[in-house]
PAKE-555434 format. One record per residue (C-alpha): z, y, x. Coordinates in steps of 0.1 Angstrom, whole numbers, padded with zeros to 4 digits, always signed. Layout:
ZYX/...
***
This chain:
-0161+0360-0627/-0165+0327-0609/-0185+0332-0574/-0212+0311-0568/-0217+0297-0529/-0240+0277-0519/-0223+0251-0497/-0188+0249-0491/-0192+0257-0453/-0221+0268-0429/-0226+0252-0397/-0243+0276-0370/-0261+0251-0346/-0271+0216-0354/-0265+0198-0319/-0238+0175-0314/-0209+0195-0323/-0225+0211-0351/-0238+0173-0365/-0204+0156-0361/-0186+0184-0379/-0215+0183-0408/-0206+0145-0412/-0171+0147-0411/-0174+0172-0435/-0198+0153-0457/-0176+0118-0452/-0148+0140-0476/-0174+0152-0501/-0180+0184-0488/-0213+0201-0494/-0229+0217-0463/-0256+0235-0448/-0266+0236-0410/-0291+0264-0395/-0308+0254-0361/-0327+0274-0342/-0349+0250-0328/-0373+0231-0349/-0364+0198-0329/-0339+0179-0310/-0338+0194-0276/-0357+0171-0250/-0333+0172-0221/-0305+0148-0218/-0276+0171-0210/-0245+0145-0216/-0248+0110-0204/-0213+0095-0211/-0190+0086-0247/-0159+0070-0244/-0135+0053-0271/-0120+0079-0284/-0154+0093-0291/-0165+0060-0307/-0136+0063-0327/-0143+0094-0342/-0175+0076-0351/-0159+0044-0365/-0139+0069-0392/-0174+0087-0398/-0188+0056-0406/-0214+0060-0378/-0200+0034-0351/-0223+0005-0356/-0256+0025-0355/-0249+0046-0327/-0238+0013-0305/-0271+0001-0306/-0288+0030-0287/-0260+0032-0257/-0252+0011-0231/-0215-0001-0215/-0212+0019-0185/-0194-0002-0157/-0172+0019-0128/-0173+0051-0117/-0174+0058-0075/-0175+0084-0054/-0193+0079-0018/-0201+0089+0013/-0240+0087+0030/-0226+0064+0054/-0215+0040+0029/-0178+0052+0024/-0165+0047-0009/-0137+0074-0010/-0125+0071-0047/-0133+0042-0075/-0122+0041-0111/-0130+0013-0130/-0129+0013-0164/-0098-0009-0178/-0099-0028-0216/-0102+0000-0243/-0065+0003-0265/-0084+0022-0294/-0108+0000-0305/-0141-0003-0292/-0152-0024-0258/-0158-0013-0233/-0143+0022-0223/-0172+0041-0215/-0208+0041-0226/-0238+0056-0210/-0260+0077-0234/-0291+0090-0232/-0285+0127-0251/-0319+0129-0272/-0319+0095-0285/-0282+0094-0296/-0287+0131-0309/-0312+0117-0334/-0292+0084-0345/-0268+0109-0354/-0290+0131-0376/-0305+0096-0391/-0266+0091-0400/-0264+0129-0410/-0297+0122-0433/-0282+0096-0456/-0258+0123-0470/-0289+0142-0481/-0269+0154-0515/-0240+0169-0494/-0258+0177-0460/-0289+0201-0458/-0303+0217-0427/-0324+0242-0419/-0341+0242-0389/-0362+0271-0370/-0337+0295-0382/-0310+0315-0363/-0278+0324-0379/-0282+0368-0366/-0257+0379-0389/-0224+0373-0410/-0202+0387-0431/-0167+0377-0441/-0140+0387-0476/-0108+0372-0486/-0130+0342-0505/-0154+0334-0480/-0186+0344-0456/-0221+0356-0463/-0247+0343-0436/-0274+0356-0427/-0303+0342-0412/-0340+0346-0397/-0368+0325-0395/-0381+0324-0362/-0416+0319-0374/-0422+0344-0401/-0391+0369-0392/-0382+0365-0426/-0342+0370-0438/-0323+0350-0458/-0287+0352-0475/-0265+0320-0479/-0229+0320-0491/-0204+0295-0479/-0164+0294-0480/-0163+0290-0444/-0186+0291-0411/-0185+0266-0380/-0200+0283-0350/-0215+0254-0331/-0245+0270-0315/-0238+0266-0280/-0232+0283-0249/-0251+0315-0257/-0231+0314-0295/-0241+0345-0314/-0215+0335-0337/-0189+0344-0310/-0199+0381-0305/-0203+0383-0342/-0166+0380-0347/-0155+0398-0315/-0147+0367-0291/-0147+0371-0253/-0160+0341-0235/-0137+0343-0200/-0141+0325-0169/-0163+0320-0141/-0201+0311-0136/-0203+0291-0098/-0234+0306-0085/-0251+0276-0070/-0280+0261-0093/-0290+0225-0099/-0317+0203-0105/-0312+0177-0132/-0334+0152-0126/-0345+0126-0155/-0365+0093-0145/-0376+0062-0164/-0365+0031-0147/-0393+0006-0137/-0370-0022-0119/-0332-0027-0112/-0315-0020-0084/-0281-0031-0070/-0253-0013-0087/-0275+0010-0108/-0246+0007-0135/-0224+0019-0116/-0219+0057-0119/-0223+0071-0085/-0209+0106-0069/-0226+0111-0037/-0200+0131-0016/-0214+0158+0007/-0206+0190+0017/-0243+0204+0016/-0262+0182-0010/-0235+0163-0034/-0254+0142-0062/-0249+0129-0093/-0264+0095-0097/-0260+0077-0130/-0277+0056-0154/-0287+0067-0188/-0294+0046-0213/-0329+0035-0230/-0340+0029-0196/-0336+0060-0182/-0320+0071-0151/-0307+0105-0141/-0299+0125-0105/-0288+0159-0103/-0292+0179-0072/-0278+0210-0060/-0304+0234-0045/-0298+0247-0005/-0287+0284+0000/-0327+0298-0001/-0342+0269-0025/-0355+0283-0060/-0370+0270-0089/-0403+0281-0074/-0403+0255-0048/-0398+0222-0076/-0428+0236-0098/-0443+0202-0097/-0435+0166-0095/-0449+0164-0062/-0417+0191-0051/-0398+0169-0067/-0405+0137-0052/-0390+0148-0020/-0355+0149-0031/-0354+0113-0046/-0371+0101-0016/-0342+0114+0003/-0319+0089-0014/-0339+0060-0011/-0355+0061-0047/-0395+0054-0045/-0418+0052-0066/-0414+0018-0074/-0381+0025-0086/-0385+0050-0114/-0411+0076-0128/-0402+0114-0128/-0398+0124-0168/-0389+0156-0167/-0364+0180-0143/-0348+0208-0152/-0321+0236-0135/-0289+0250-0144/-0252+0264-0131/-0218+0254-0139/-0197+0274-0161/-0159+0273-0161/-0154+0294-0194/-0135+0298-0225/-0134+0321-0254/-0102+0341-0258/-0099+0330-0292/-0113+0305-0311/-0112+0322-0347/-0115+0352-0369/-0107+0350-0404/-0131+0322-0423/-0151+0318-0387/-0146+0290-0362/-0160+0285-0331/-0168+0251-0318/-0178+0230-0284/-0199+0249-0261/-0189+0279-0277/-0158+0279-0276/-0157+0262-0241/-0179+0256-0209/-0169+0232-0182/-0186+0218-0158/-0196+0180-0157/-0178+0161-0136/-0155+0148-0159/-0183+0138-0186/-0164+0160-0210/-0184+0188-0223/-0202+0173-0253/-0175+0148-0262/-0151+0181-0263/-0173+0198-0288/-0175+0167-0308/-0137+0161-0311/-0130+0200-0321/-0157+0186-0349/-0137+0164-0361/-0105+0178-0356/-0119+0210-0373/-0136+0189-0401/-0110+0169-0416/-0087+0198-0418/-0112+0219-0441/-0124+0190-0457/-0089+0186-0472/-0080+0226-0475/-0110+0231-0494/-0102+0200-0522/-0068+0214-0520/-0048+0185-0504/-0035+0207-0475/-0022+0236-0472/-0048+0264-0457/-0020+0270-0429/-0033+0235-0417/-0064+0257-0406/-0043+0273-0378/-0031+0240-0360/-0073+0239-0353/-0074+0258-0318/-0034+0250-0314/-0045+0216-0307/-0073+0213-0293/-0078+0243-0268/-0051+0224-0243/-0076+0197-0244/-0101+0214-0235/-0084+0230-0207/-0074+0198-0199/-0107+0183-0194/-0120+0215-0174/-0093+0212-0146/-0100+0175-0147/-0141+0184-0140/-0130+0214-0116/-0105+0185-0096/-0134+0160-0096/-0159+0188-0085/-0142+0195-0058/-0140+0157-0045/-0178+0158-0047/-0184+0184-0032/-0157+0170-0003/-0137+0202-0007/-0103+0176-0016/-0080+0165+0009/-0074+0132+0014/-0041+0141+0003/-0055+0157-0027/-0076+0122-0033/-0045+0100-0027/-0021+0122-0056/-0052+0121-0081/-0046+0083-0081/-0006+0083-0074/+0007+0060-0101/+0044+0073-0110/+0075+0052-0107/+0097+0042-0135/+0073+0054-0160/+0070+0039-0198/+0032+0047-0201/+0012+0021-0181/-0005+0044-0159/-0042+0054-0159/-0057+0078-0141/-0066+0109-0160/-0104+0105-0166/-0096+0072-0182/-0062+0079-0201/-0058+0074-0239/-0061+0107-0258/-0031+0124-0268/-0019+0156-0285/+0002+0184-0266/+0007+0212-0291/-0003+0214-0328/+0008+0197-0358/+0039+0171-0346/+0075+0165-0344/+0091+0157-0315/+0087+0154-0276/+0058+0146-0259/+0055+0129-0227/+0058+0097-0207/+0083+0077-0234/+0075+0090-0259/+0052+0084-0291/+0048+0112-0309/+0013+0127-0298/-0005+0101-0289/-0029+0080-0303/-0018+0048-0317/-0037+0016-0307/-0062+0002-0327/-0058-0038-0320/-0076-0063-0348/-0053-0067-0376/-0049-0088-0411/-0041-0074-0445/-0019-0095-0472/-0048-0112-0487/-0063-0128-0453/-0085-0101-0442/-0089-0094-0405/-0106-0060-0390/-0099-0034-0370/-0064-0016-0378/-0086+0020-0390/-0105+0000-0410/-0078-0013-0434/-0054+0017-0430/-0082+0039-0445/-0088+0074-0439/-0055+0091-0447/-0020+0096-0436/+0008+0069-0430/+0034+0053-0416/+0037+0021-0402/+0070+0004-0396/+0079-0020-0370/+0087-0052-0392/+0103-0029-0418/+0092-0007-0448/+0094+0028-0432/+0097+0046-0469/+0131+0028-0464/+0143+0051-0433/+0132+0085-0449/+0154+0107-0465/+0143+0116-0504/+0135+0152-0491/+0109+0135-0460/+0096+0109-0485/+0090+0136-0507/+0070+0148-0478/+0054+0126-0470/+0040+0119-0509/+0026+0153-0509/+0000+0147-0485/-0004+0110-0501/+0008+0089-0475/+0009+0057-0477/+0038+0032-0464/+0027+0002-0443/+0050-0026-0427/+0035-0047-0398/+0046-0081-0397/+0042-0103-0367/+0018-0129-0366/+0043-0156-0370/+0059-0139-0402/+0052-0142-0433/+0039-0112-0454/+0067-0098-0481/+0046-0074-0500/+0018-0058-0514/+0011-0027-0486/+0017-0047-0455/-0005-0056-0426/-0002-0085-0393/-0002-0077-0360/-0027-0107-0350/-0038-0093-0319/+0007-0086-0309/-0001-0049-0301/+0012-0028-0322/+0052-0039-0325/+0048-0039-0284/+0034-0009-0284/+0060+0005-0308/+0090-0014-0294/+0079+0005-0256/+0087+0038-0272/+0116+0026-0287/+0102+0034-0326/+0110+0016-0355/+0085+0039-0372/+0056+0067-0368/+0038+0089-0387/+0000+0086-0381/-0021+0113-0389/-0059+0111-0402/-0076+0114-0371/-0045+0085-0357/-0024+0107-0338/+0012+0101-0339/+0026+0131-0359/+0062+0118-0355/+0086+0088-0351/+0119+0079-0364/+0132+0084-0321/+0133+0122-0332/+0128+0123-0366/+0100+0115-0391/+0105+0145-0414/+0069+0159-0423/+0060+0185-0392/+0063+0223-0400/+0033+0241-0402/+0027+0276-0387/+0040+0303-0404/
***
């Protein structure tokens, strides 16, 4: 008897994370359903940043263009002393993936519901529940029975899907459902977040600012759609009781030399920083995703960006298991993958914390900004580095000089009929290698091209721009990045992956990766 579901996967929690994996999912044909709790966006702007990589992941969802218009370039980052001393600077250098500039400023609310406009237009595929909470679930060799109540009525409801995405947040009933420990640390120091609407400019406003200090370290950074945020920590003694009103509030802005004049007082809100993870990340048909999965603090503008890449990482894997294009092994290189990531990003917000908070040596300030010696990679620092894979599904070594792992750069490039865009854009959405001025289905063995073909890759030579093209699948380096960028790692060929990691290259061998056992 065939068994009847009523999407192909559930999605607990409809914020970022949970709205990037629905349109990944829906981008592959996949039909979906999404329970939210609350009956509307939530009003606080929690994130403030996206970078390339994130507007990547976009670009692939089709979703690039319409989110561009409601953020703003962000310019430098600083961190400074009340006297004036600027003790750290990181500007943002030209973006390799894509999209100009490197960094955008956000403002959460209004970005949250571009994405759901985006979400909206797969109505067929993508349906969403909202003022429901996912209390229940129930999982069997073919998939997982939901079950959810309506916060309104108390009423319960059934739903059947092949696979659940936990994506409900910090406080993720979907991770004590399947028996995951979230472990870590909670710093017990709360904060103030304050949100402003800007009524005139002031000098460097776009500049995201880290005011150092020992006893009162602040963020200060500007959101976009005119808004403007600070957050404050609170003095040993200081409650919530004593900021009940805007009045209480005023106080600390006036402190930094913001008035009236400046900005109006939208709304404030408190919280603590977590430094969490959950032991594991699946069970069975279940995931977990972004804030429940992880919680790091926000130094490193990470958090939300985190939860959207699982999203996608998560999403294109399933999309493809469930139409039966990958092997349901593929499922496991999920976590594999992206948990160093993640546990990359929170030592990066936990190192940054502590220069805020002026806990860092100068010595400790001077080796986050050492640039290496004799290194391939053009260095960056850390916050600002190109993504790249550590672990997961590749072939090959990863590090300083090598490709494999990292994401390949995403210059403006021209197909065989004279059409220029950006390299995603006429690669398409699947898997393939590109060859450095040669066919790469010419250096495989008949076993790796067989490979390969299983998981219909396609095989793309790049020409220079002063060559002609020779044949039909064959695309021109016009913007003379990608053979330089090849030719650094000494690769003739790599194989790119969906999502545009480097799976493998021809340095160590370009045989289709092995999957878990």
């Amino acid at each position: 008897m065939t068994q009847q579901f009523d999407a192909d996967v559930a999605i607990a929690g409809y914020g970022p994370t949970g709205v990037t994996a629905a349109l990944t999912l829906a981008r592959h044909g996949i039909r979906v359903v999404a329970f939210e709790r609350d009956a509307a966006i939530y009003p606080r702007a929690r994130a403030v940043t996206v970078n390339d990589w994130t507007m990547r992941i976009f670009q692939s969802l089709g979703v690039d263009e319409r989110v561009e218009k409601v953020i703003e370039p962000q310019r430098a980052l600083r961190w400074v002393t009340y006297d004036g001393t600027e003790i750290m600077r990181v500007e943002h250098p030209p973006s390799s993936l894509g999209r100009q500039p490197r960094f955008y400023n956000i403002y959460q609310p209004v970005m949250e519901a571009e994405l759901r406009a985006c979400a909206a237009d797969h109505g067929d595929l993508i349906k969403v529940r909202t003022g429901v909470e996912v209390t229940g679930l129930d999982q069997d060799a073919d998939g997982v029975t939901v079950t959810t109540t309506d916060a309104a009525t108390g009423e319960t409801r059934a739903t059947r899907a092949r696979y659940l995405v936990g994506a409900d947040g910090g406080g993720s009933a979907t991770r004590g459902m399947i028996g995951a420990r979230l472990l870590g640390d909670t710093i017990d120091v709360q904060w103030i977040v304050i949100d402003c609407r800007v009524k005139r400019w002031w000098p460097d406003r776009d500049v995201l600012t880290f005011w150092s200090d020992q006893e009162r370290p602040v963020v200060d950074i500007a959101l976009s759609a005119g808004n403007h945020r600070w957050e404050i920590p609170l003095k040993p003694g200081e409650t919530e009781a004593d900021f009940a009103s805007e009045n209480d509030v005023w106080p600390l802005l006036k402190a930094l030399g913001v008035t009236p004049d400046d900005v109006s007082i939208h709304q404030w809100a408190f919280y603590r920083h977590h430094t969490r993870m959950a032991d594991t990340w699946r069970a069975g048909r279940v995931f977990l995703a972004g804030d429940a999965a992880h919680l790091m603090p926000p130094w490193a503008g990470a958090g939300m960006q985190t939860g959207m890449r699982d999203a996608h990482n998560l999403g294109w894997k399933l999309a493809r298991v469930l139409k039966g294009e990958l092997d349901g092994r593929w499922l496991d290189t999920y976590e594999a993958e992206r948990r160093p990531n993640a546990a990359f990003y929170t030592g990066l917000a936990v190192q940054l914390g502590r220069v805020i908070k002026q806990e860092a040596t100068p010595a400790e300030i001077e080796e986050m900004n050492r640039v290496p010696e004799n290194t391939v990679t053009p260095f960056e620092p850390p916050l600002t580095a190109p993504p790249v894979l550590d672990a997961g599904w590749i072939r090959g070594p990863v590090g300083d000089a090598s490709a494999v792992g990292r994401m390949v750069p995403q210059p403006i490039a021209g197909d065989v009929a004279g059409r220029m865009a950006r390299l995603d854009d006429l690669l398409g959405d699947g898997f393939v290698l590109l060859g450095a001025d040669v066919d790469p289905a010419g250096l495989l063995t008949p076993g790796e091209k067989a490979g390969w073909d299983a998981l219909g890759a396609r095989y793309v030579a790049v020409r220079p721009r002063a060559a002609y093209t020779r044949g039909p699948d064959e695309l021109v380096d016009l913007a003379e990045t990608l053979l330089p960028w090849l030719a650094r790692y000494g690769a003739r060929a790599v194989a790119v992956r969906p999502d545009r990691f480097v799976a493998a290259a021809d340095v160590s061998g370009l045989a289709v990766p092995d999957l878990p056992a």
